[in-house]
N, C-alpha and C positions, 0 to 999 in steps of 0.2 A: 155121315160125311164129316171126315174131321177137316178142321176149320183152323186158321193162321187168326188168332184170335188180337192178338196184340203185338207190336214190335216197339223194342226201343234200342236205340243207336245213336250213338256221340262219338263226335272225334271226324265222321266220315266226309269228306270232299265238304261243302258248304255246309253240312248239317253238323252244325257243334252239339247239341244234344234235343232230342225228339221222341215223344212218344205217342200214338196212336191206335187208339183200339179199331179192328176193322169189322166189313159185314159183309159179307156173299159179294157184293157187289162196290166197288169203289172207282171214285171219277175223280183223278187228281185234276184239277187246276190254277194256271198262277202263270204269269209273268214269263218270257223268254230271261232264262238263266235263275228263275226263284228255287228250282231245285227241285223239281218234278224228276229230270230225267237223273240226277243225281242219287234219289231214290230209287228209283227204278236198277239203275247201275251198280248196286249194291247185293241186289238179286245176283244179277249174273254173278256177280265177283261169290255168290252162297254157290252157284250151278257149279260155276269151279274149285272150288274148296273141297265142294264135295266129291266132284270128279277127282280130287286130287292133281289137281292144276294151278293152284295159288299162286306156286310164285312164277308160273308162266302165263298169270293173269296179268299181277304185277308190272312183269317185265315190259307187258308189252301195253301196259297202262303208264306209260310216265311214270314209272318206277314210284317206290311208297310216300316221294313225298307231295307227288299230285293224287294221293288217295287220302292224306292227313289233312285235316280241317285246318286251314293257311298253315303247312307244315310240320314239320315234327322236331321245328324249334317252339310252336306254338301250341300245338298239339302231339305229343308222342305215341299215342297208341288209339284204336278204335274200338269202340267197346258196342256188342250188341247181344240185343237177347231176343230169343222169339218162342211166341207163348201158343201152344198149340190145343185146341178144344178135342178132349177124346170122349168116348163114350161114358165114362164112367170116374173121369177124370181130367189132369191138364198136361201133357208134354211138354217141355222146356228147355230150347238147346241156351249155351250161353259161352261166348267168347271173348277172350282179349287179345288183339293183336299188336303185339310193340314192335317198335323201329328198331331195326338193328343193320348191320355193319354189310355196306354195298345197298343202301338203300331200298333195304328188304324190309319185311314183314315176317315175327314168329310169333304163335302162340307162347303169351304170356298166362294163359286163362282157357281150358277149352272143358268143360264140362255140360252134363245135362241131367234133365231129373224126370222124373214120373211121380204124381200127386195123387192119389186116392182119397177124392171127397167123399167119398162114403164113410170111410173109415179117420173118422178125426186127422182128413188130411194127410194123413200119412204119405212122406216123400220120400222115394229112394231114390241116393244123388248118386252118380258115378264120375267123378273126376279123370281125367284124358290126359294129366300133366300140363308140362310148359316147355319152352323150350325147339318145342319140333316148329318145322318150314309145314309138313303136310298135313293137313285134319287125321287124325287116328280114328276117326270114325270106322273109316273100310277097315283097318285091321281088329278093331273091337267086331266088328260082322262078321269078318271071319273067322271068330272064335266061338262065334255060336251063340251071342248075348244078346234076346229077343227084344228085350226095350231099345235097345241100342239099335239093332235091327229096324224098329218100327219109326223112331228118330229120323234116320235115315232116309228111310222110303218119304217122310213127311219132307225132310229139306229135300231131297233130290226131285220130288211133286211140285216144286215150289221154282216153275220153267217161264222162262224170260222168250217171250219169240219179238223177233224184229224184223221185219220184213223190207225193210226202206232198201234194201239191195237191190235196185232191179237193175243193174249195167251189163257191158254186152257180157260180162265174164260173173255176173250173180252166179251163185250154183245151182239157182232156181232153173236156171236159160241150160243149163248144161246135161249130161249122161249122168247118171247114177246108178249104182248096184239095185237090181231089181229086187233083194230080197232083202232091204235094208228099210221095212217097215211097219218096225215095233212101234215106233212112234215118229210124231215129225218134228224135223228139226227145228232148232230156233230161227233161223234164215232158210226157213223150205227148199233144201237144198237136197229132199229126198222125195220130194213134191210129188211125183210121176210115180214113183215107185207105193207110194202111200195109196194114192187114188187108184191104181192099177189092183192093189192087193182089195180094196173095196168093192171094188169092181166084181172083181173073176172069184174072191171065195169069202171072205168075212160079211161083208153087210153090202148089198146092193140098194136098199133100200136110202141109208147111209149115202151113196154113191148117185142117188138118181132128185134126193135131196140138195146134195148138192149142184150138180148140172141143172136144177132147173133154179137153184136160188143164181147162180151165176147168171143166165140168162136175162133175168131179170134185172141184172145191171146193166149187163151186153149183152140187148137183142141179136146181135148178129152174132152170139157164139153158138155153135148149136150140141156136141160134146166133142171127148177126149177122145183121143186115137191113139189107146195107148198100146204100145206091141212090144217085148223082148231083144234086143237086136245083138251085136253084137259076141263075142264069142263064147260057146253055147250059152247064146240066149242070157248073158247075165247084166246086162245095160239095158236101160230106158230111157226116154226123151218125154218132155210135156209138146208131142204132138198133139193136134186139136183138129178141129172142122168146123167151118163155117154154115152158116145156113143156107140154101141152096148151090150150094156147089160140094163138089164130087173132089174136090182138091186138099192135101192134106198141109198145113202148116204148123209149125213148130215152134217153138216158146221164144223165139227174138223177133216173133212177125206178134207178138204181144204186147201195146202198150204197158207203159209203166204201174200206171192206176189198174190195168185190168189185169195183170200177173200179182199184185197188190189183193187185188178182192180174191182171185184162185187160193191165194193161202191162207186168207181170214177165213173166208165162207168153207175150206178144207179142216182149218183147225177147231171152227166152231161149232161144224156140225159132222164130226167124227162120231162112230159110234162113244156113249156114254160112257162107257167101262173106260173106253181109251184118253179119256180127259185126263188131265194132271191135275192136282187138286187145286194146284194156283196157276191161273192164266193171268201171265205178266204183261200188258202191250205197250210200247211207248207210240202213242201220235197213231193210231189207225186211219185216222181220217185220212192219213195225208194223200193227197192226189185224187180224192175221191170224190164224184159228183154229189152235189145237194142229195138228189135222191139216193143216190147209195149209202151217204153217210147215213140216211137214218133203216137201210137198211139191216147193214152191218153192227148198228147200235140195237136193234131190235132181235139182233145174235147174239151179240152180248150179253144182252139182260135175259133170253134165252138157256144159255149158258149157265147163267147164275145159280140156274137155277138144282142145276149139278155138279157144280164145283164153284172153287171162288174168283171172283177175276180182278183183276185191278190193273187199270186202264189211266191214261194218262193224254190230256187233250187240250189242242189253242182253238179249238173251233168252239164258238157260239151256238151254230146248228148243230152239231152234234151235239154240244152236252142238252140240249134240249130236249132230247129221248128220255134225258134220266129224270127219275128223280133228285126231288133235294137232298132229302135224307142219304143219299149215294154219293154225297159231293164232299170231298175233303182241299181246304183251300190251300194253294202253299203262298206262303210271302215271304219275302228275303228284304233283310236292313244291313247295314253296311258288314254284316258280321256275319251272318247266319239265317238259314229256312228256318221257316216256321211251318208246322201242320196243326189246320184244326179243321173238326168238321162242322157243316153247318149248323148254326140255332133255328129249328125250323118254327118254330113259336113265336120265335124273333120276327122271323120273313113273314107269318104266315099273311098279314092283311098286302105287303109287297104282292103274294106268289098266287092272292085274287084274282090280281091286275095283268102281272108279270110273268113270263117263262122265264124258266131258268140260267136260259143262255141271255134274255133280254137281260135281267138284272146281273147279270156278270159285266155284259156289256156297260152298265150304266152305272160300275163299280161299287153296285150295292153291297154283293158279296165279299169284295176283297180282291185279292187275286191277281191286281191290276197292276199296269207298267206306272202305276199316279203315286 
C-alpha cells in the first residue's frame, strides 16, 4: 500500500509554511478557523489540478488572491510538495504556483521525481516546465511515461469527500445515471447508483455490510429499494424501506444526519480494491448522534487499515475513539497555522488519567480557542 508520507506547503490560505510527516491514520484538531479545513481544502484544489480544473477551481474559489496566504502582495505564490512511500522507493510530486495577470494562478514550478533507495538513492527527476494554467501531468500519461503514470494515479487517490450537502436539491436527494459507478463521488451524488451496483453484481457482501451497519444507527431503516427507472432504465433514486411497513420512501423523507451516515458507512466499507489510497473527511461527526459518532470512528480506524485516511474534527467524543499517536494539533497566531503531532511520552502519565477528547477539552493538548 503506498502511503502520502509527508507534505509540505507555504504561501496556502492561512498556512504560511508547514510541514508534516503522516501515518495510516490522522485526526486533525484545533480551534474554529486554526486551519484544519484550510488543509483539507488544498486537497480538493490537488483533485482539480489533476482533473485539469485549476483555474475553474480558482474561479470559483475567490479567485488567487483568497488562496495566497494574506495575498499576493504578501505572499505571491504557493509552493507544495508531496512525498509518497513506494515499494522500493519514494515518489515525489513538487510544485509552484505564482500570481499572475486576472488574478490567476500559473505554474511556475511543476516537477516530480522517483528515488531508488536501494540503489544509492538514485533519483530520476522529470521537469513539466513553467508557465502553463493546466498541470501537464495528463499529457505526460498520454505519452506513455510510466512513473509519471503511477504519480498520477497516487495524486488523483488522494480524494476529498464532503458530505455536509444534504438540502432539498443535494445530488445525494436526486436521479443519477445508474451506471455511473466506478467510484463515489466527493458529495455522494452517485450514492444509489454505487450501492445498486453492490448490490446486483460486484460484492453483496460489501452491500449487506452496509445495510446492517446503517441499521444500527437507524433502527428504523430496514434496506434500499433500489430499481432503474426512467428512460431505458438509465436513472436511479436512493429509495429505501422502513421496518415494518410495505411502503417505499425516497431520499428527501431522509433526515440530515441519516443521509450523512448512508455515505460514510458506503464510502467506508466499499469493497477494499475500491478504496482511494487517501480518504480525505472534513467534520464527519457533524449532525451525528453520540452513539453513531463512535460508530463511524470505529470505520474509520477500520479503514485505516487499507488505505490512508485523514479526518478532521470539533468533537471531543469523537476524537476519543482515536488514539493519541493519530492526533495532529493545529493552532493559529495572528499570522499563520501551525501543525504538530502529539508528544505521546509527554501526555503519557495525563493519558493514565485522561481520554483524549477529555484532555483536548481541558486544553492540555493545544488546539484550543485559549
Amino acid at each position: 500500500m503506498r502511503q502520502l508520507n509527508k507534505i509540505t506547503l507555504k504561501g496556502f490560505k492561512s498556512i504560511k509554511s508547514m510541514e508534516i510527516e503522516l501515518g495510516q491514520l490522522n485526526v486533525l484538531i484545533g480551534a474554529n478557523g486554526a486551519g484544519k479545513s484550510n488543509f483539507i481544502s488544498f486537497f480538493k484544489m490537488l483533485n482539480e489540478m489533476v482533473g485539469g480544473r485549476l483555474q475553474q477551481y480558482i474561479a470559483t474559489s475567490g479567485r488567487a488572491q483568497s488562496l495566497l496566504h494574506f495575498g499576493a502582495k504578501v505572499t505571491p505564490q504557493i509552493e507544495a510538495k508531496l512525498e509518497f512511500d513506494a515499494v522500493n522507493g519514494k515518489n515525489t510530486y513538487q510544485i509552484r504556483l505564482f500570481h499572475a495577470a486576472g488574478d490567476t494562478l500559473i505554474f511556475a514550478e511543476e516537477k516530480l521525481a522517483y528515488t531508488e533507495l536501494k540503489h544509492a538513492k538514485y533519483t530520476n527527476q522529470v521537469e513539466l516546465g513553467a508557465g502553463h494554467q493546466e498541470s501537464r501531468i495528463n499529457k505526460e500519461v498520454e505519452e506513455d511515461k510510466p512513473m509519471i503514470s503511477v504519480l498520477r494515479h497516487l495524486l488523483s487517490n488522494c480524494r476529498v469527500f464532503h458530505f455536509h450537502d444534504t438540502s432539498a436539491t443535494a445530488r445525494a436527494r436526486q436521479y443519477c445515471y445508474v451506471g455511473d459507478n466506478r467510484w463515489l463521488m466527493p458529495d455522494a451524488g452517485n450514492l444509489a447508483a454505487i450501492l445498486y451496483e453492490l448490490k446486483n453484481k460486484e460484492s453483496t457482501i460489501a452491500y449487506r455490510r452496509i445495510v446492517s451497519t446503517i441499521r444500527r444507527i437507524a433502527p428504523f431503516f430496514d434496506d434500499f429499494d433500489l430499481e432503474p427507472t426512467g428512460v431505458s432504465n438509465k436513472e436511479i433514486i436512493l429509495n429505501w424501506r422502513q421496518k415494518n411497513s410495505d411502503q417505499i420512501f425516497g431520499p428527501h423523507q431522509l433526515s440530515d444526519g441519516t443521509l450523512r451516515v448512508i455515505s460514510l458507512v458506503t464510502l467506508l466499507l466499499q469493497p477494499v480494491e475500491n478504496l482511494p489510497n487517501v480518504i480525505i473527511v472534513d467534520e464527519p461527526e457533524l449532525g451525528l448522534h453520540p452513539a453513531a459518532k463512535t460508530i463511524v470512528a470505529g470505520l474509520f480506524k477500520k479503514a485505516s487499515h487499507h488505505c490512508q485516511v485523514i479526518i478532521a474534527t470539533q468533537s471531543s467524543s469523537f476524537l476519543d475513539s482515536f488514539d493519541a499517536e493519530d492526533v495532529i494539533v493545529v493552532d493559529r497566531d495572528e499570522k499563520s497555522s501551525s501543525f504538530k503531532k502529539l508528544d505521546t511520552t509527554a501526555l503519557k502519565e495525563w493519558l493514565e488519567e485522561y481520554s483524549v477528547g477529555q484532555l483536548w477539552e481541558k486544553n492540555v493538548l493545544g488546539g484550543g480557542p485559549f
